[in-house]
Phi, psi and omega in degrees: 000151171216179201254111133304169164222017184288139153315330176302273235235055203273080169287321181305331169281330125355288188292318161258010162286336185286303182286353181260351168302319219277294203346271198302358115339311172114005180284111175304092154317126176257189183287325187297305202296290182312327172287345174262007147255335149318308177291295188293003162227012153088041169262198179277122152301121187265164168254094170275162158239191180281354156303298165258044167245352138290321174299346179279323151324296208296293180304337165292334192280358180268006202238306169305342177266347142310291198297331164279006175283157163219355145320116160308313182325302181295339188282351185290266188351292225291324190286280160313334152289318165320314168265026155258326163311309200256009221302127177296137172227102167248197196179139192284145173242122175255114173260150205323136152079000167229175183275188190302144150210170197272122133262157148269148173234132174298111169298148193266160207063020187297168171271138193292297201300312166291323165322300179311284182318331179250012142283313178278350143308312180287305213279308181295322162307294170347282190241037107039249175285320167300315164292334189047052179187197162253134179232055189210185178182182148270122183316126134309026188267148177297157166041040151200130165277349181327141186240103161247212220224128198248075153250035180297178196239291174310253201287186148302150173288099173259309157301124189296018201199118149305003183279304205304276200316324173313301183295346145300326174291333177287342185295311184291328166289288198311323169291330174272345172284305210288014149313000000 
């Protein structure tokens, strides 16, 4: 199986703002729970075990400690140690009825923890370079900590959710009328 990574389709990017949500939530992820946020962006199927599903836990927190950067510079540093630790093997795929894009494929017997890092190293360094920014964040909302993925074109992105951005505005309305 392999991850997109197009800027078109940041399905890969998807996948780590949900893991790096779910991690840092405080849910201990088993091995079944990764693989099955693995099955729902079309990644590789692993045999995992509860060894790596701790060591993944582990990994995520360096990929949650990207996503709160908004230097681009550091996010770069931080992004190139990674795929020097970690080096990514993509390769182009035409899938039907669409143009060329960069995927990765998990070599076999790969280790899930490298894999993960040098897929989600490539796909954030991808886009990157593409935004000429960190397009990625934190919610700005009181009481969600949430990390998503910026793919608006125009302004930045502060919120994970229209919900989240309703619910500030509406807050922010009621405060100014009960002046």
């Amino acid at each position: 199986m392999t991850e997109d990574l197009t800027g078109a389709n940041p399905r890969g990017l998807h996948f780590i703002a949900e893991l790096a949500n779910t991690v840092q939530d405080g849910t201990q992820m088993s091995a079944a729970d990764f693989q099955a946020l693995l099955e729902r962006h079309s990644g590789p199927s692993f045999a995992l075990t509860e060894s790596d599903a701790r060591r993944l836990r582990e990994a995520t927190a360096r990929l949650i400690h990207i996503l709160a950067m908004h230097d681009e510079d550091q996010a770069a540093e931080a992004i190139n140690t990674l795929l020097d630790q970690h080096p990514a093997q993509p390769y182009l795929v035409r899938l039907p009825g669409r143009p060329w894009s960069l995927h990765t494929r998990a070599p076999q017997n790969a280790d899930p923890t490298h894999w993960l890092l040098s897929t989600t190293a490539l796909a954030l360094g991808l886009w990157l370079s593409e935004r000429g920014r960190c397009a990625w964040g934190q919610c700005a909302a009181p009481n969600c900590n949430h990390y998503f993925i910026d793919t608006g074109r125009r302004t930045p992105q502060r919120y994970c959710t229209p919900r989240c951005a309703t619910r500030v505005r509406v807050a922010s309305h009621r405060a100014q009328r009960g002046r």
